[in-house]
N, C-alpha and C positions, 0 to 999 in steps of 0.2 A: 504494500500500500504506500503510496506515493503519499507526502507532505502535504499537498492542498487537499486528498481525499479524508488524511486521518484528521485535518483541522473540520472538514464540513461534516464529519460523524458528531466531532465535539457538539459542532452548532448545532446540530438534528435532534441530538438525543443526550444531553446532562441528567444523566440520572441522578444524582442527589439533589436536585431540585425539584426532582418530579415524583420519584418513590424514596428518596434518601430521608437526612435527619433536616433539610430544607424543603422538603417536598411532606408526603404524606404519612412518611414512616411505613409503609408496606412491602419496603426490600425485603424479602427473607435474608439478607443474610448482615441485616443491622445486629439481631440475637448473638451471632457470632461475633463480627467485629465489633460492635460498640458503637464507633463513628465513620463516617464517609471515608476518613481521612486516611484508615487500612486499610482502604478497600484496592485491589488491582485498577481498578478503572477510576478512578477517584485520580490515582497516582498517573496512570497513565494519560488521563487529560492533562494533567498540568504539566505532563514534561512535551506533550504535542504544541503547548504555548511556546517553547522556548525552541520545539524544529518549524515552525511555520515560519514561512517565504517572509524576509523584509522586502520593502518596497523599495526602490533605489530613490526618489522624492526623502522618504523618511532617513535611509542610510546619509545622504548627501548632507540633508540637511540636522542632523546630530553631529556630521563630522565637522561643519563648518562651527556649529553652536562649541564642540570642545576644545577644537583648533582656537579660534579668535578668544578663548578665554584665557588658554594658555598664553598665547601672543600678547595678551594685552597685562598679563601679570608680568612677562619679562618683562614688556616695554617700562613698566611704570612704577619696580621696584628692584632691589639686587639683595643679592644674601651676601654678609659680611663676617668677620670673623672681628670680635672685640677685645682688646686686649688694656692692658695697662702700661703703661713704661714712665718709673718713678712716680710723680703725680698726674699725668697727663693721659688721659683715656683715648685710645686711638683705634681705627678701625681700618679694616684692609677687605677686598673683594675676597670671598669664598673661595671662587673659580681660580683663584691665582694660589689659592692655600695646598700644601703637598699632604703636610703633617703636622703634627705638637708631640712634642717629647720629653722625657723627663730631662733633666741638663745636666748636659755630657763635659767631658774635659775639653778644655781647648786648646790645642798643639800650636806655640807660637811657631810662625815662619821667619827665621832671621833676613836681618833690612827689610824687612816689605811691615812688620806689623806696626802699628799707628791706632790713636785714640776710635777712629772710626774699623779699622781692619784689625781683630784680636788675634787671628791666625784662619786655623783649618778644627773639624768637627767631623768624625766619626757617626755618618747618620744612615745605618743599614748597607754599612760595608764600603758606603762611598766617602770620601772627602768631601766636605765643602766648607766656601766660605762663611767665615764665622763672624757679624761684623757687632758693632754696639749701637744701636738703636738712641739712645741715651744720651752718650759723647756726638755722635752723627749729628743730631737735633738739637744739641746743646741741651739738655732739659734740668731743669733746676735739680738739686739735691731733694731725694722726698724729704717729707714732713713728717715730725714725729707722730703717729698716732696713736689713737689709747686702742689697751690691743682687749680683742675680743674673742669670745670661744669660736669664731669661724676660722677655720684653717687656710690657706691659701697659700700653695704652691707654686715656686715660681715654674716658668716650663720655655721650652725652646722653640718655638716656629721655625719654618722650615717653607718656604714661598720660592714657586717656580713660575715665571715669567717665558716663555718661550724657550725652554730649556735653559734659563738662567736661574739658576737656584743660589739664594741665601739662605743664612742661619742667621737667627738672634736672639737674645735672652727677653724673656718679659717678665715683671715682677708676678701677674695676674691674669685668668683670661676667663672673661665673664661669659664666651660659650657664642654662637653661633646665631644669628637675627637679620629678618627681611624687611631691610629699609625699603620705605615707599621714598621714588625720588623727590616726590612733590615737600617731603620732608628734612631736606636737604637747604642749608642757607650758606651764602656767603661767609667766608670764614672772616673773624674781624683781621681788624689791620694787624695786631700782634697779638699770636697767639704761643700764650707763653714764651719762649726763646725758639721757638722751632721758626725754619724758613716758612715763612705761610704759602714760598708755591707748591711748596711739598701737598698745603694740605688741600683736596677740592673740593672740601665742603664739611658743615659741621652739621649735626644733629642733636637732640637731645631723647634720653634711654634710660626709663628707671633712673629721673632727675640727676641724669650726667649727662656734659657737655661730650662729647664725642667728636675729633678730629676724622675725617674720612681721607688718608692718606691717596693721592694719584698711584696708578702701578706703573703708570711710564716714567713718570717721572723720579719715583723712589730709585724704580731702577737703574736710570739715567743715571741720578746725583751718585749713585753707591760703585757704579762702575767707572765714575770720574774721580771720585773720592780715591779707587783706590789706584788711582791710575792705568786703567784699563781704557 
């Protein structure tokens, strides 16, 4: 029995509507089962609903309705990775994010290391560059805080840019979030000691200021910095 014929039995003849526990109650074999719902044909119309013919009208037009929802969530938002470095809350694009690690040794590299370049970094067997986020940005000394029972680990980032991968320390990392862009402002004129063209734009998250870090240009400045 072909798809359209076992859909137009359904439509002919529902019996639990007609001798079922919807209908009259005069199935013999309600005694036995109890309800419709054990019944063989009970079960077998509802899986006839899910082989019946879609219409290409209704295919087309679900795919366009879940396509354009998607398209229009990327367009209008980005997922970011939030971090801390000393006092200054910063954030970086997901898609550009590798990994977070616990924090590894850093092997200095003689003549090349420097306030922004600390050396090299052991991350899954590779080497990479290890740089300081901190010193880079100039960012002020933290501030003492009064300490509380929340723990908070420092950890290592690990961001690859087109096959250019860094490493760098963060004091904090408050975990993963989808800024809408319409919530994005101009960064002020000075923000904190960082170069503000570093940052392209700022937000606020759970009453924090939030710098949203450029990836061209982070990695522009880090690959000039280190004379590359």
């Amino acid at each position: 029995m072909n798809q359209r014929s076992r859909g137009s039995n359904v439509e002919l003849f529902r019996c639990w509507k007609q001798i079922g526990i919807f209908g009259d109650f005069s199935c013999p074999k309600l005694a036995e089962i109890v309800h419709c719902r054990n019944c063989n044909e009970y079960n077998r119309a509802g899986r006839s609903l899910f082989d019946r013919e879609i219409s290409d009208e209704f295919l087309k037009e679900w795919t366009e309705n879940l396509t354009g929802i998607k398209e229009s969530e990327a367009l209008d938002s980005i997922s970011v990775i939030v971090f801390r470095i000393k006092n200054e809350w910063l954030a970086y694009k997901a898609l550009y994010l590798q990994e977070t690690t616990n924090i590894r040794s850093v092997h200095r590299v003689p003549l090349r290391t420097n306030n922004a370049f600390k050396g090299v970094v052991n991350i899954n067997g590779e080497l990479l560059l290890c740089v300081s986020m901190a010193d880079f940005l100039e960012f002020a000394p933290e501030e003492d805080k009064e300490k509380t029972d929340l723990m908070i680990y420092k950890r290592m980032v690990v961001i690859n840019k087109m096959g250019e991968r860094y490493v760098f320390p963060v004091d904090e990392i408050l975990g993963i979030y989808r800024i809408a862009l319409c919530d994005l402002k101009e960064p002020p004129i000075t923000l904190s000691k960082s170069p503000t063209t570093l940052i392209e734009g700022v937000f606020n998250l759970n009453e924090k200021k939030v710098g949203l870090l450029g990836e061209d240009k982070l990695i522009h400045a880090l690959k000039r910095s280190l004379g590359s």
